[in-house]
N, C-alpha and C positions, 0 to 999 in steps of 0.2 A: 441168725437172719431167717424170716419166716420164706419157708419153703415153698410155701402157695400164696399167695396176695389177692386173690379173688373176696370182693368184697361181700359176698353173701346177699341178701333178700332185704330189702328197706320197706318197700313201698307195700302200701295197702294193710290187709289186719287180717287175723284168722291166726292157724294151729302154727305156721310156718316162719312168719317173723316175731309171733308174740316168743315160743320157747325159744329162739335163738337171743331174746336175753338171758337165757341162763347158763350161755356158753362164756361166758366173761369168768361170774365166779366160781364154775368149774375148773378152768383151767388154770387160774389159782390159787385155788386148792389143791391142785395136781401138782404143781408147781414146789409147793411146798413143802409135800409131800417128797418129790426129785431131788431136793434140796439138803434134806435131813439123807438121802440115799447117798448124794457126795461126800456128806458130813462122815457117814461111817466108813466109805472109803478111802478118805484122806485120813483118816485114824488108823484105818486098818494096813496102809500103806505108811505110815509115819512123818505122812507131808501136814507139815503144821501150816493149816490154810490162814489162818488170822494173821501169823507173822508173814506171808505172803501177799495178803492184800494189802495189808501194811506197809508196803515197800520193801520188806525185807526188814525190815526194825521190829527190834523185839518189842513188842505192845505191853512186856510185863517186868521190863529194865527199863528206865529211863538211861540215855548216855550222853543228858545234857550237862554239863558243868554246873548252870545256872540254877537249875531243878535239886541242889543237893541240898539247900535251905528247907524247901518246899518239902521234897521228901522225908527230910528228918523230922520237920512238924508234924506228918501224916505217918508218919512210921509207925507201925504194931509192933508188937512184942515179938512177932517173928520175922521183925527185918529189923537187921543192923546193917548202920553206913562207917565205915573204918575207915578213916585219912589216909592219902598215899604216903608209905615210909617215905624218911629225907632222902636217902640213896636211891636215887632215881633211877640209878644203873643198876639194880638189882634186878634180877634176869625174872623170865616169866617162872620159871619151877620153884624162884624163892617166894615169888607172891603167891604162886599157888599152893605151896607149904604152907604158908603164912593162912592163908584163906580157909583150909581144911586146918589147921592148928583153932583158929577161931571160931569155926563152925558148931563147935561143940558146945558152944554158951548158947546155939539158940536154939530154936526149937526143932526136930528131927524131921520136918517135912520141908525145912530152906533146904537151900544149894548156894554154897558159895561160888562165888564165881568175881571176874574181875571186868570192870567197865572201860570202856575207850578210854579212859581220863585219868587211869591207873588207881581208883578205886576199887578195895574190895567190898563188895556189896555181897548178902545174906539175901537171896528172895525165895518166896514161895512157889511151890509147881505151879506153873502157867494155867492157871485156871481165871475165870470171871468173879467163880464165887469168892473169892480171897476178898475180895471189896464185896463182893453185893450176891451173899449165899442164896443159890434157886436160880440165877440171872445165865449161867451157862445156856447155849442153845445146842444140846444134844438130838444127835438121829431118831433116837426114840422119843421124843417131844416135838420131833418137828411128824415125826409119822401119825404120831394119836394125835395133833391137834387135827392134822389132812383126816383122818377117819373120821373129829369131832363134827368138825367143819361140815364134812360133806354130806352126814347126816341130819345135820341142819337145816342143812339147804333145802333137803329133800321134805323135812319134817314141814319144815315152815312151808314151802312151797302146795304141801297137802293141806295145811291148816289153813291156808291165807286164799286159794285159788277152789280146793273140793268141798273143804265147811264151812270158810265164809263167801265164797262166788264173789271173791275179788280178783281183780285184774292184774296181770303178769307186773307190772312193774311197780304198784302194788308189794307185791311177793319179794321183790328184787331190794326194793328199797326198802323194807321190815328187818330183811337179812342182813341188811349191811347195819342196820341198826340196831337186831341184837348182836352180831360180833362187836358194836363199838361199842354196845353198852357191857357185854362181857369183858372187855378188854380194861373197860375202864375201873372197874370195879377194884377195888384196894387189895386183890388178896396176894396171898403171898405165891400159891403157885403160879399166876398170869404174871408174876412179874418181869419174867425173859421174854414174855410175849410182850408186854408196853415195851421193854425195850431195844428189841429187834426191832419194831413199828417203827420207832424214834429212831434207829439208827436208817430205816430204809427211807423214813421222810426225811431225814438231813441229809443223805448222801442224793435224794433226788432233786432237791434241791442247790445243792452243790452242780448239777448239771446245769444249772443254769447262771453257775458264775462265770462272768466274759471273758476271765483269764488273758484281757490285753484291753487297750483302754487308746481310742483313736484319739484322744485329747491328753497332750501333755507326752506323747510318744512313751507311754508305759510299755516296756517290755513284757511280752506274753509269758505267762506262767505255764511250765509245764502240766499237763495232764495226770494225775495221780493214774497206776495200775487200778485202785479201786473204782474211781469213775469209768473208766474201760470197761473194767469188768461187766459193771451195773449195769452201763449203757446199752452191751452187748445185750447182757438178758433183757433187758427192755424192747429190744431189735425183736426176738423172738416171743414177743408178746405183743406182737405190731396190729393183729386181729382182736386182743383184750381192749386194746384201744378205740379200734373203730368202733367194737359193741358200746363201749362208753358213748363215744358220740352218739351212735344208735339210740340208747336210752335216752340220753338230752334230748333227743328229737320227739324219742316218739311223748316222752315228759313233757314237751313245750306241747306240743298235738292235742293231748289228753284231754276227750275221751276218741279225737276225732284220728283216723289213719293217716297216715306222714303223707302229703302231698308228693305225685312226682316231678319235682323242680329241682333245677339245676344246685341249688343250694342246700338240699334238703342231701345229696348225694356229698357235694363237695365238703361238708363240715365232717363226717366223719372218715372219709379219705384221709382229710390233712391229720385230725387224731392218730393213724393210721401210720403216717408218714413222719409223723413227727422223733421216733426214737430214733429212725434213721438219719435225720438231717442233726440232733444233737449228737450221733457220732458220727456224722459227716465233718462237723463243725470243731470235735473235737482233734480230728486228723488233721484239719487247715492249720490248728493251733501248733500241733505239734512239729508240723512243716514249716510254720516259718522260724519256728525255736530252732530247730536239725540246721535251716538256711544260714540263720543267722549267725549258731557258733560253725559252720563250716562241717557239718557232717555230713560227708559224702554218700549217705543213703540217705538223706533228708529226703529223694522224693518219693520212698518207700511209701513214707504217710500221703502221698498226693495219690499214691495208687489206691492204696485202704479206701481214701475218701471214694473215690471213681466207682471203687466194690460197690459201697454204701448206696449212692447213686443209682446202679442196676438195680437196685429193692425197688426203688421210689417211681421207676418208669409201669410195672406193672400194675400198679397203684393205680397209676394215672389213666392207664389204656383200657384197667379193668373199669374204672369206675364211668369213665366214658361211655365202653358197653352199657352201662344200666341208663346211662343219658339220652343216648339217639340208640334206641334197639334196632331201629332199620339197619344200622352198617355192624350190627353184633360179630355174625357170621364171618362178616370182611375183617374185622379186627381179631377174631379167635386164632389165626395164623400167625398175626404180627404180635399178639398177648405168647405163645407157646414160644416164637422164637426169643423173643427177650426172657423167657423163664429160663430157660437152656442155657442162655448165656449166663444170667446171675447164678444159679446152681454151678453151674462149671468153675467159675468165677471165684465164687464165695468157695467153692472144697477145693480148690488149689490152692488159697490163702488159708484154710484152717492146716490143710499139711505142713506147706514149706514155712510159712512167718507167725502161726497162733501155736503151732506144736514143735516147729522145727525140726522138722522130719524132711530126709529127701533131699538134701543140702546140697549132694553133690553125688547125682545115681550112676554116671559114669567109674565115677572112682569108686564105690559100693561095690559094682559089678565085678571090676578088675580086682579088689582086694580081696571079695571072700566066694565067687562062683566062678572067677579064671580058674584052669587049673595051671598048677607047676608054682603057684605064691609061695612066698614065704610062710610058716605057719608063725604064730603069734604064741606068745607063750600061755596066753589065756582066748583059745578059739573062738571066733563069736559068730554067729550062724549068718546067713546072708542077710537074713530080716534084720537081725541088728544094724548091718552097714546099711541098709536102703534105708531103718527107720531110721535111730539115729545111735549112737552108742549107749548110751546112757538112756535106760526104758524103766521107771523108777515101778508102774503097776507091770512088767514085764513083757514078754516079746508078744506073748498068747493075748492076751486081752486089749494090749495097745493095736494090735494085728483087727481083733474084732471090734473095737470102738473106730478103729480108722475105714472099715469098710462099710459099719453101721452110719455111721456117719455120710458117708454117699448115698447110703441107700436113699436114708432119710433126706437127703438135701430134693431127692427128685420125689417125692410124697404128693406133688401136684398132679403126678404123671396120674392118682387115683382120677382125679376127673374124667379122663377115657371111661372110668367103670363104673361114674357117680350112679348112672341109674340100674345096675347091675347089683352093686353090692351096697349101697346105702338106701333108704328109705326116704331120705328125703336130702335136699341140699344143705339144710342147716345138720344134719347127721354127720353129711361130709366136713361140712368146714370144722366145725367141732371135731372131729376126728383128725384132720390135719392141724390144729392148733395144738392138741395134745401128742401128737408126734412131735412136732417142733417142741413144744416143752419139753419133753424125753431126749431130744436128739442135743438141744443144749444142755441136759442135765450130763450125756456123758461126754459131750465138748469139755466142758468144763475142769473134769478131771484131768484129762493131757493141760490143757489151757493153766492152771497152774502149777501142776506139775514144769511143764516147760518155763513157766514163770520162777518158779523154785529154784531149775537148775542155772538159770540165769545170773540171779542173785547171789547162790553159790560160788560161781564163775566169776563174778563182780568182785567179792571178796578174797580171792586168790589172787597173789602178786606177784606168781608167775604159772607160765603154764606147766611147769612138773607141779604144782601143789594142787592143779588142776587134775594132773594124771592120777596122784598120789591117792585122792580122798577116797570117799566110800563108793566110788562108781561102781568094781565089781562086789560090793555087800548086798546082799538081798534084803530089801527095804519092806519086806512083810514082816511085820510086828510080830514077836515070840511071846505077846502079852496074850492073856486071853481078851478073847473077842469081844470090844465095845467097852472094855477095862483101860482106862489111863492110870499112867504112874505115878505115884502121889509126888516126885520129884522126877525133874529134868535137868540133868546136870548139863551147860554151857563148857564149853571149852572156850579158854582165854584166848582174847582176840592176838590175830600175828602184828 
């Protein structure tokens, strides 16, 4: 959720709203760039983020029954599908005898392994390239495309504006048209870049499925983790948005300065406002699902929604300001107090329900800074019981992504200093977009982390097998750095 919601500079023309169009494709650039930085941390942590967004399903086993037709047709030489023996009651160590028995017929980079449905199936290390070789999206391709990109931008912006004395939006819209004309281009190394594009336009699109249907009393459909996720980062890119409308405007305008009119203000507000109210919308959803089977935290998600709702009110009061400037000053008190309250808001809900942290700080207190406790036969420091037991990037760095994260929720408070330490207004607000970028790129890493340990939890059918697993293993990878393993072996499901 974006930090600052000050709508920036619309009206009129000159050095000050023309380069604040180029705070849009800066900051996803930046973006992009933060993106590939989560990518090597959840490798370098051993949190497999794809089967996490995935719900928790392995995206590189199918464990549909009906799917074993399909698979067998699509099968390569290095997957084999094995019928469940007749003896059904053959315990898991005989199938997974069986499974490493036959392993050896295929090629040495499968892993046997057995399916929901008492298959044993042969698959390959969990990579992309197995189907579509180059197609992986690694840390280091998402970092050189942010380098390529933003050299670009710059290049083009010097050739479109200082040698041909073209006009900024001009410049804006050449760029966006050699990235799609680069993207488009048949070769083999853009080909994880078309399909990254293609999976971020279908999943954005997917936010706009109604998931409940007033006619014919359809039941509402659950919300996938992955549209959450998406939605979220959309929230924190709630300022990319308004420059978008920005641009339409000042593109409808062209050659003449945006009028100042009520509507010339309120279209790129609602751009603005819009990621918020599709996860507004997606918490109503989830709330009358929670309602309907009887989930006694069902109105958890009516709170989420409320969060959501604090973004969209400074929206409203900022944009106002730029409406009637005569009550500016009046309204700068009532614009500060509603920012206090959504930052407070919003970093209480990234602790206790997006990380799961903090669950229960009285009983924390008394377990591991009372004195005269019990000791545990495996000690755990006070910060483990306040965070939470289970700290998969560890106590150090969950400690400083949880206080960066406040810092950063209050990054509006720069405004006290806009004319002090920025050069102009569009400096600041570009500088507050790309902290928000930053501040969601390390949300994210708790956010499925905490997602991860969930799923894990989900999967255990009781709480000693909860006790039991790799909680005290340290989950730093002993592989070398930005090196995956050519195989991942699965353990059969219980």
């Amino acid at each position: 959720m974006s930090s600052g919601q000050e709508v920036g500079e619309i009206f009129g023309s000159g050095t000050g709203p023309a380069t604040a169009l180029l705070r849009s494709p800066t900051v996803i650039i930046a973006s992009i760039g933060l993106w590939g930085m989560n990518i090597y941390f959840f490798r370098l942590f051993g949190i497999d983020y794809v089967k996490v967004l995935n719900g928790g399903k392995d995206p590189y086993l199918s464990t549909d029954p009906s799917s074993e037709n399909i698979a067998k047709s699509n099968a390569s030489p290095e997957t084999e599908y094995i019928p469940k023996p007749e003896n059904s009651n053959g315990t898991q160590q005989e199938l997974s005898q069986t499974a490493k028995g036959r392993q050896s017929k295929v090629d040495s980079k499968s892993t046997a392994t057995i399916s929901t449905d008492g298959k044993i199936v042969t698959v390959p290390a969990p990579s992309p390239t197995t189907s579509c070789p180059g197609a992986e999206v690694t840390a280091g391709k998402c970092i050189s495309l942010c380098i390529a990109l933003y050299a670009l931008l710059h290049l083009n912006e010097f050739v479109w504006i200082d040698v041909l004395k073209g006009g900024t939006i001009g410049a804006i819209f050449a760029f966006y048209a050699t990235v799609a004309f680069g993207i488009a281009l048949p070769l083999r190394q853009t080909q994880w870049i078309r399909i990254a594009v293609g999976t971020v336009v279908y999943r954005g699109l997917e936010l706009l499925n109604p998931r409940c249907s007033c006619i014919g009393h359809v039941p509402p459909t659950p919300v996938p983790f992955v549209d959450v996720f998406f939605a979220d980062a959309m929230c924190s890119l709630s300022k990319v948005f308004f420059d978008m409308g920005m641009l339409w405007l000042r593109a409808s305008y062209y050659p003449y300065p945006v009028p100042a009119t009520t509507h010339s203000i309120v279209i790129p507000s609602l751009c603005a406002a819009v990621p918020y109210l599709i996860r507004a919308r997606q918490c109503l959803v989830m709330n009358n699902i929670g309602k309907n089977k009887g989930d006694p935290k069902y109105f958890h998600h009516m709170l989420n929604a409320i969060k959501y709702s604090t973004s969209l009110f400074p929206i409203i009061v900022s944009a106002y300001q730029k409406i009637d400037v005569g009550k500016q000053e009046q309204m700068e008190k009532f614009l500060i107090v509603l920012l206090i309250v959504n930052s407070l808001y919003s970093y209480a809900w990234d602790i206790i329900k997006d990380w799961g942290m903090m669950q229960n700080p009285t009983l924390a207190i008394t377990a591991s800074c009372a004195p005269g406790q019990q000791k545990e036969e495996k000690p755990r420091g006070c910060a483990h019981h306040c965070l939470r037991p289970r700290l998969r990037f560890g106590c150090l760095l969950s400690s400083v992504i949880l206080f960066a994260d406040g810092i950063l929720r209050f990054s509006w408070t720069l405004r006290f200093y806009e004319h002090i330490i920025f050069p102009s207004n569009d400096i600041y607000i570009l500088s507050t977009e790309l902290l928000e970028a930053f501040r969601r790129a390390i949300w994210n890493l708790l956010r499925v982390e905490w997602e991860n340990i969930q799923q894990m939890n989900a999967h255990s059918k009781t709480e000693d097998d909860v006790e039991k697993d790799d909680e005290h293993v340290p989950f730093l990878s002993t592989l070398p750095m930005m090196q995956l393993p050519n195989t991942v072996t699965r353990e059969p499901p219980e």
